[in-house]
C-alpha positions in Angstrom: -4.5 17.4 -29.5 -3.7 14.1 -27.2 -6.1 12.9 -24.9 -5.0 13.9 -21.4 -3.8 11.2 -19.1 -2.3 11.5 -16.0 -1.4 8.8 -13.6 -1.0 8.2 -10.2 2.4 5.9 -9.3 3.0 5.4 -5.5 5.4 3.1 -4.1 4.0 0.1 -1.9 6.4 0.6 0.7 4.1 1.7 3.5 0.6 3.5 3.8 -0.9 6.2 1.6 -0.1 9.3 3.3 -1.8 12.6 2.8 1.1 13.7 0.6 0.4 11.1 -1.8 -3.3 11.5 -1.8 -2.8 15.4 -2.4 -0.8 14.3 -5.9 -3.6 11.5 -6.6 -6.2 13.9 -5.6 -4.9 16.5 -8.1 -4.0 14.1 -11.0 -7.7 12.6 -10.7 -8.9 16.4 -10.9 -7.1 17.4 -14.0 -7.6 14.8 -16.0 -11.2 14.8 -15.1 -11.6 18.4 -15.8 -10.4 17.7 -19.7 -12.1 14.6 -19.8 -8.9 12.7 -19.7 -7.8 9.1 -18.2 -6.4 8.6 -14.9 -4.1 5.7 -14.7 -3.4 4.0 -11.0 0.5 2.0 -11.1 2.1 0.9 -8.0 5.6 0.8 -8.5 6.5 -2.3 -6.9 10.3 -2.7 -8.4 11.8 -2.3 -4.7 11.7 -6.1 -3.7 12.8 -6.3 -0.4 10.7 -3.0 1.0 7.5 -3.3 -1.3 4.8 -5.5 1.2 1.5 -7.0 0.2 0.0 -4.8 3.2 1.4 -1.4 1.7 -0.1 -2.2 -1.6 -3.8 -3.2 0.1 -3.3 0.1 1.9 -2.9 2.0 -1.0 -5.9 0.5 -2.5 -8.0 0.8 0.3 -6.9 4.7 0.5 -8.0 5.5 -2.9 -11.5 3.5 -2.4 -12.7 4.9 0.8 -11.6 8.6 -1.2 -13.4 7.7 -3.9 -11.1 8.6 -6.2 -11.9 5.8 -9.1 -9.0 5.7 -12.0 -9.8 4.1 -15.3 -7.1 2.0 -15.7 -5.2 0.2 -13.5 -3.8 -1.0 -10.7 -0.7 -1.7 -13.3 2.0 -3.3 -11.7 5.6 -2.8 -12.5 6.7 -6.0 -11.2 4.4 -7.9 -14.2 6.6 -5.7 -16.7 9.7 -6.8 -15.8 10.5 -8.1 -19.6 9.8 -4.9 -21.4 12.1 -3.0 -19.7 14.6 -5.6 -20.4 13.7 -5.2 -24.1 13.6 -1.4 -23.7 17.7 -2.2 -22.0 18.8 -4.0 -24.9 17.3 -1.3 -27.4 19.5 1.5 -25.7 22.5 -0.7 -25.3 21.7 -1.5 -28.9 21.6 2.4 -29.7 24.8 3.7 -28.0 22.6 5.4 -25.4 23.5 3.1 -22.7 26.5 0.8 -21.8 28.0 -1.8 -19.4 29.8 -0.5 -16.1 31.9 -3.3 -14.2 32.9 -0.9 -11.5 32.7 -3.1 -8.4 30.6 -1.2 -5.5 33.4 -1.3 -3.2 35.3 1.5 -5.9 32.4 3.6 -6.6 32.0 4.4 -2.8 36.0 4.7 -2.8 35.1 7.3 -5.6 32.7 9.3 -3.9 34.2 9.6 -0.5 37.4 11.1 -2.4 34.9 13.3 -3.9 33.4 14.2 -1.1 36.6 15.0 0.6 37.5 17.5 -1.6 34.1 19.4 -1.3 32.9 17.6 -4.6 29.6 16.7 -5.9 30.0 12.4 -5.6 29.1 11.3 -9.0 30.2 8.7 -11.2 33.5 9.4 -13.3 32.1 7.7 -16.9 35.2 5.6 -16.6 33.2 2.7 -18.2 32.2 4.8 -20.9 32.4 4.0 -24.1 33.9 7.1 -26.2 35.4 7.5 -29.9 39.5 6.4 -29.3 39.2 5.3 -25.6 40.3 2.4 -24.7 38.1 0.0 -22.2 40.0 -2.0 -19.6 39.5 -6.1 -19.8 36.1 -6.2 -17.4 37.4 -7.9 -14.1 36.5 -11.5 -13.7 33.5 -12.4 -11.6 32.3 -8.9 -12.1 28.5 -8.2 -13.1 28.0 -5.4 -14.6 25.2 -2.5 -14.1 23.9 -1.3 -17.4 24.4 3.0 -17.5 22.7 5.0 -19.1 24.9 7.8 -21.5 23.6 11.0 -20.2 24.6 13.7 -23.0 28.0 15.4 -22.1 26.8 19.3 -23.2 23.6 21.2 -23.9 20.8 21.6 -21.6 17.4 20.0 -20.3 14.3 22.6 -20.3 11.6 21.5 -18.0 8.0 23.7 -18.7 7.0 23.0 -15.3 3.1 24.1 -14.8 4.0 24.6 -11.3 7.5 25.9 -10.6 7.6 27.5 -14.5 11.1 27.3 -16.7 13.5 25.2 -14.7 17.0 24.5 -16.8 19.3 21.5 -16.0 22.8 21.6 -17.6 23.4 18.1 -19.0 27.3 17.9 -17.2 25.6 18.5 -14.0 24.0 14.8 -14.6 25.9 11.8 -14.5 25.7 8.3 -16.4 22.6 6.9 -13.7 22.1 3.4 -13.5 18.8 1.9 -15.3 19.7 -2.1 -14.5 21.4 -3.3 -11.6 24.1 -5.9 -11.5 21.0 -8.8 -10.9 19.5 -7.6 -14.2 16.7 -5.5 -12.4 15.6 -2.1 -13.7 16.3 1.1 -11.8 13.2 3.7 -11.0 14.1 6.0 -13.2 13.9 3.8 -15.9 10.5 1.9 -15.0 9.2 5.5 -14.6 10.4 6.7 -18.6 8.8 3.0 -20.4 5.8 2.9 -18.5 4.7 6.4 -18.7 5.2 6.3 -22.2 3.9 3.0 -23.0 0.6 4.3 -21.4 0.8 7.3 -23.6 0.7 9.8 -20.2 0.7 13.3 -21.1 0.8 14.6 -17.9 3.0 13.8 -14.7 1.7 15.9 -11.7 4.0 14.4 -8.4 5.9 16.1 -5.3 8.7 18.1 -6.1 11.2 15.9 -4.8 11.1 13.8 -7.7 12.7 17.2 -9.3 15.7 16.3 -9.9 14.7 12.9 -11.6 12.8 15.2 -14.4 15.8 15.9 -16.4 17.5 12.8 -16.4 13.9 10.9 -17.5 13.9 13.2 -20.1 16.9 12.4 -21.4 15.9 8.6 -21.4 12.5 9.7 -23.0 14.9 11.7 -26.0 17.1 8.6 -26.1 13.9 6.1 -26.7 12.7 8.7 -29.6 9.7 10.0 -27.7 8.5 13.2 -26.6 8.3 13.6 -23.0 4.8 14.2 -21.1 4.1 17.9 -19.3 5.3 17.8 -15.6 3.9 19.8 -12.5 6.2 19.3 -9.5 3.8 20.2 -6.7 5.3 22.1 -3.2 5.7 20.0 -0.4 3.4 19.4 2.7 4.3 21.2 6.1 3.9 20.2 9.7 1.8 22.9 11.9 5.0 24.0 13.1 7.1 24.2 9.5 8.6 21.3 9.7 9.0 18.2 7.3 5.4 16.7 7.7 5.8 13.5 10.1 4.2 10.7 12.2 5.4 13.2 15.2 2.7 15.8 13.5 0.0 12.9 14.0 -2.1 11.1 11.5 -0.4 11.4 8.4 -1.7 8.0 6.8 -5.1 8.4 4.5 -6.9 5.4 6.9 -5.8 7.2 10.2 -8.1 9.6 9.4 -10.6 7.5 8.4 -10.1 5.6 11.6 -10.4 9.2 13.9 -13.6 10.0 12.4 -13.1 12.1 9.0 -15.4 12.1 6.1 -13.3 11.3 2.7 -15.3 14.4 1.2 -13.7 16.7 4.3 -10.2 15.3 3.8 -10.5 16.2 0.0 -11.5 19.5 0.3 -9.0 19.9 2.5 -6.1 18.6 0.9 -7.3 20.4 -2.6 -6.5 23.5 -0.6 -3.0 22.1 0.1 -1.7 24.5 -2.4 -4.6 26.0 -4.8 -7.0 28.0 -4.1 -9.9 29.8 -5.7 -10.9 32.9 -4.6 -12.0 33.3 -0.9 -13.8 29.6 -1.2 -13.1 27.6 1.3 -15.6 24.6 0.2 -16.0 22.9 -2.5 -18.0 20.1 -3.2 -16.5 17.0 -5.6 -18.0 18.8 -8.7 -16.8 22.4 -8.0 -13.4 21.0 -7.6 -13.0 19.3 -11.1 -14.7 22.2 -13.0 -12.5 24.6 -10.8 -9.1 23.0 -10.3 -6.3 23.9 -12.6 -2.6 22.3 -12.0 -1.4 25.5 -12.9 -2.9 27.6 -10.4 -0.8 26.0 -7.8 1.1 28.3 -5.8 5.4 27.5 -5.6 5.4 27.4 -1.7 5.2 24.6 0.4 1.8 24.3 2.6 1.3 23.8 6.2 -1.4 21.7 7.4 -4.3 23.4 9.9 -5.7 20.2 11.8 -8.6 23.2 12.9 -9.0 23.4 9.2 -10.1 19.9 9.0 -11.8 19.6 11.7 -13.9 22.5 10.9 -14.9 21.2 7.2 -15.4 17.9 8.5 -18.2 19.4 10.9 -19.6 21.3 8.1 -19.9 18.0 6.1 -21.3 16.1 9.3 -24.2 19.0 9.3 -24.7 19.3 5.7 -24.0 15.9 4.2 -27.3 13.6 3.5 -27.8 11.7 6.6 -28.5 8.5 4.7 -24.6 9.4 3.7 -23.3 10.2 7.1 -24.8 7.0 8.5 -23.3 4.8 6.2 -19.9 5.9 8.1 -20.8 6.5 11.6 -22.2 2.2 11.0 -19.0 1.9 10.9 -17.7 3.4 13.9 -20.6 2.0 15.8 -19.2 -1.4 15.0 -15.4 -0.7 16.3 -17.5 0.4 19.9 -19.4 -3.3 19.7 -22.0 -2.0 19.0 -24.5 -3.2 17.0 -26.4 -0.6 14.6 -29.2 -2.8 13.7 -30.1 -3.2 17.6 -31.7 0.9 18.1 -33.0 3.7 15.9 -32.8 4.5 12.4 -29.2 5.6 12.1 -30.0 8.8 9.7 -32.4 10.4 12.9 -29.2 9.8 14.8 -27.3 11.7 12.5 -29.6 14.5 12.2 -30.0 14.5 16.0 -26.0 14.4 16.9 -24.7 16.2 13.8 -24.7 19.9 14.9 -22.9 18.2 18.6 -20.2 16.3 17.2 -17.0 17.2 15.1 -16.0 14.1 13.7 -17.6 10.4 13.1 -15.8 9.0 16.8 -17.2 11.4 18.4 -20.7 10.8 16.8 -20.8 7.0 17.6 -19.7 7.5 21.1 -22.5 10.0 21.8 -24.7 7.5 20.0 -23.7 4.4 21.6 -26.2 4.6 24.1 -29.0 4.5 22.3 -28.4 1.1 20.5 -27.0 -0.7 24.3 -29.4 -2.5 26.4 -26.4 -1.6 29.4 -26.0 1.6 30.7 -23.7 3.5 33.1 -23.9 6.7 34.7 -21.7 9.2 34.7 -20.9 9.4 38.7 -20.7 13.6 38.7 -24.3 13.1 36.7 -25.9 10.3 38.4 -25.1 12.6 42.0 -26.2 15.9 41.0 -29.7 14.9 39.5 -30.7 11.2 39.9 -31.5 12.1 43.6 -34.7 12.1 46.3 -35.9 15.6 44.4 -35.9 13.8 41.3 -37.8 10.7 42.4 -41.1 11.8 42.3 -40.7 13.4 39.0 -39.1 10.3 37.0 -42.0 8.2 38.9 -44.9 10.1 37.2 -43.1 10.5 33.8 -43.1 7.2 33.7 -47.0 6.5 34.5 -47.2 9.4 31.5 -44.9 7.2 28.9 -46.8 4.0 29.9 -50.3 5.5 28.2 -47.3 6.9 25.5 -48.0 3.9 22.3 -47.6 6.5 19.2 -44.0 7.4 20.3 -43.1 9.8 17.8 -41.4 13.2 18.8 -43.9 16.1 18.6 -46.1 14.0 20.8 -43.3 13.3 22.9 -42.4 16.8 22.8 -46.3 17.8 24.0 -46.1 15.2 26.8 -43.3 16.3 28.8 -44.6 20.4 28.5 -48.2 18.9 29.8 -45.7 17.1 32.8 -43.8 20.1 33.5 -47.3 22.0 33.8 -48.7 19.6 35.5 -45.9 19.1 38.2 -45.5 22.9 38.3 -41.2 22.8 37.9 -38.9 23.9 35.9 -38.0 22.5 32.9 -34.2 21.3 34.1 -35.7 19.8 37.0 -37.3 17.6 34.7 -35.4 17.4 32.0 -31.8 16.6 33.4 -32.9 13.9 35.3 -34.4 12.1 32.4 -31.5 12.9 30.4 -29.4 11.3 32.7 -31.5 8.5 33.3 -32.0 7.7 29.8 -28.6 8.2 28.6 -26.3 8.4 31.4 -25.1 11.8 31.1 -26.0 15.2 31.1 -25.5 15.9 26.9 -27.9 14.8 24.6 -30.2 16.2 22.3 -33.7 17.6 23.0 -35.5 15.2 25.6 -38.0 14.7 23.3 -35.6 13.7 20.3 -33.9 11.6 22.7 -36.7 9.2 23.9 -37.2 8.8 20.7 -34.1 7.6 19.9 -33.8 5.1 22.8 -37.3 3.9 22.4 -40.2 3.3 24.4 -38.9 0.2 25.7 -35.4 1.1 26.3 -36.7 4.4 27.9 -39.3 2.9 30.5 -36.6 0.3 31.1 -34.1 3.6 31.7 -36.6 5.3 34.0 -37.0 2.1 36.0 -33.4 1.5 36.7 -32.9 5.1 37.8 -35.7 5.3 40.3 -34.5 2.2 41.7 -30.5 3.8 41.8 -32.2 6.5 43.7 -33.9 4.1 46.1 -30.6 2.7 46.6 -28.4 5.3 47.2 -31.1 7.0 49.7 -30.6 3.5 51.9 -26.7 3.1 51.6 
């Protein structure tokens, strides 16, 4: 039995989108699960669309995802003379020929077609057939090189998704595989690449469908055995609709950008269409011991932004924080600020993790304990930084000043002896300093949350409150 190798083959024509990563995502599954290859080749052959920037974006995609392939990036640009050599070898065979059908007739052609409730298609009137006789090839004419689809018979796809799907060859015209410029068409790149890297499995979106039967035809016409294909459903808006940038992020790195774990996206995109049981997550390992192509259902998915947003919570909570933190540093930075300038940035995760839904949300509750500047939320600084809570800030303070060992639990003992002491309520202390030390009226425990903005930071805090109050009481 072959070693399985799948492949994933996205065009650099714009961003990895969630579609795409789905189809990587599951390629990199199966052929992990059977200890096969996975293969990454950017199919680059569109000149004037392929960009640079769409090929870094890709790349960048599949890193922050994590989804490592063992060979590659292969680029079909750098192959350019094999498929010329694979051109001549089926114009050498019979299985392809010459066409000097100038474009302007070939649209002529197909609007005829079209007029008369046709299928447009090419009419093989280049073809070269036992007793026909070829017209002299108009001068200044160059030619596109055809390839001769069989006239009868039938192509048999095993699909491990959709099942038995049958193509009847005189459905399939004679496609192009070079253009006039000597270029290679997809549908050729796709057939010599995937068999000179042996794949053995092609697992894309279903609208490369209707390319299956005439790539294996070209596979047939080479003398090689075509690899298994799995045409995978498509991906739904909320609302049913073709998925679109109206629907929102629908680029891999958007959702980096708004705050998603790669682990939270990937569970939820392995759900895109497979399922296992009731489970609703799965952890990198589960999926590759778990995830069969064939399990995937026929219909198209919908995606559940709640969904996401949900599993990416449950990864914020249940993630290693050393983990966490390596991505909310991140997210610090694009606020300026600077994570080396405040508290270890796993006891911020752990503190902020059961608050916040995504990473954004985590560095902007964060922010203020790494800023030397703070503002005051007005509704906040009115309601509780006022004469009442004067006296109470003033003798927490004198407390924190004896404060050197400023670790929670003795934080957390100081400010019940305070409360005691000053014989209030716990709010009427604690939403003050809150809002003193943070500027608002969320934040963790008080005691977690001097710790986070330090005993310098915090006394600092306090100061500038007291003196807010003494200001607002004169104005």
């Amino acid at each position: 039995m072959k070693k399985i190798r799948t492949r994933f083959a996205p065009s650099p024509t714009g961003y990895l989108h969630i579609g795409g990563a789905r189809t990587a995502l599951f390629s990199y599954l199966y052929a992990r699960r059977h200890g096969g290859d996975f293969i990454l080749r950017i199919e680059d052959t569109d000149l004037e669309r392929s960009t640079p920037e769409s090929v870094n974006a890709i790349l960048e995609g599949m890193t922050w995802l994590n989804l490592e392939y063992d060979e590659g990036p292969f680029y079909q640009t750098q192959r350019f003379d094999r498929y010329k050599e694979v051109i001549q070898q089926l114009l050498a065979s019979g299985h392809a020929y010459y066409c000097y059908m100038p474009r302007e007739e070939l649209d002529a052609l197909r609007e005829a077609q079209m007029a008369r409730g046709e299928k447009p298609r090419y009419d093989g009137r280049w073809r070269p057939e036992p007793g026909k006789v070829l017209p002299e090839p108009p001068a200044g004419v160059q030619p596109v090189v055809r390839f001769k689809n069989p006239l009868d018979g039938e192509v048999v796809i095993e699909d491990m998704v959709r099942g038995r799907v049958v193509i009847r060859n005189e459905e399939l015209d004679d496609l192009i595989i070079a253009r006039s410029d000597g270029t290679p068409t997809y549908n050729l790149t796709v057939v010599v690449d995937d068999y000179d890297m042996g794949i053995t499995h092609v697992i894309r979106g279903d609208d490369h469908l209707n390319n299956t039967p005439r790539q294996i035809n070209i596979f047939r016409a080479m003398g090689a055995e075509p690899p298994v294909y799995a045409h995978l459903p498509m991906i739904l808006g909320p609302d049913g609709a073709k998925l679109s940038k109206r629907h929102g992020a629908v680029s891999v790195m958007q959702y980096h950008e708004e705050g998603y774990l790669p682990e939270a996206l990937l569970n939820y995109l392995v759900r895109l269409g497979w399922s296992h049981g009731d489970q609703e997550v799965f952890s990198r390992e589960e999926m590759i011991r778990l995830f069969d192509v064939a399990d995937v259902n026929q219909s198209a998915s919908a995606i559940n932004p709640d969904k996401l947003l949900w599993l990416n919570q449950h990864y914020l909570k249940t993630s290693d924080p050393s983990h966490v933190a390596r991505y909310l540093s991140w997210h610090l930075g694009n606020l300026g600020v600077d994570p080396a300038e405040g508290p270890a940035l796993e006891d911020v995760v752990v503190a902020l993790r059961e608050r916040a839904r995504t990473l954004v949300e985590m560095a902007q509750q964060a922010a203020c304990y790494f800023r030397d500047e703070l503002g005051y939320d007005e509704e906040a600084a009115a309601k509780h930084l006022n004469a009442a809570a004067e006296p109470i800030l003033r003798a927490v303070v004198e407390a924190l000043e004896q404060v050197q060992d400023w670790r929670v639990p003795v934080l957390e003992t100081l400010i019940k002896d305070l409360v005691k002491a000053l014989g209030i309520k716990f709010p009427q202390l604690a939403q003050p300093l809150r809002v003193a030390l943070t500027g608002s009226t969320a934040s963790p425990s008080i005691d977690t949350t001097l710790a986070l903005v330090g005993r310098e930071r915090s006394l600092v805090r306090l100061q500038k409150a007291i003196s807010f109050i003494e200001a607002s009481k004169s104005a």
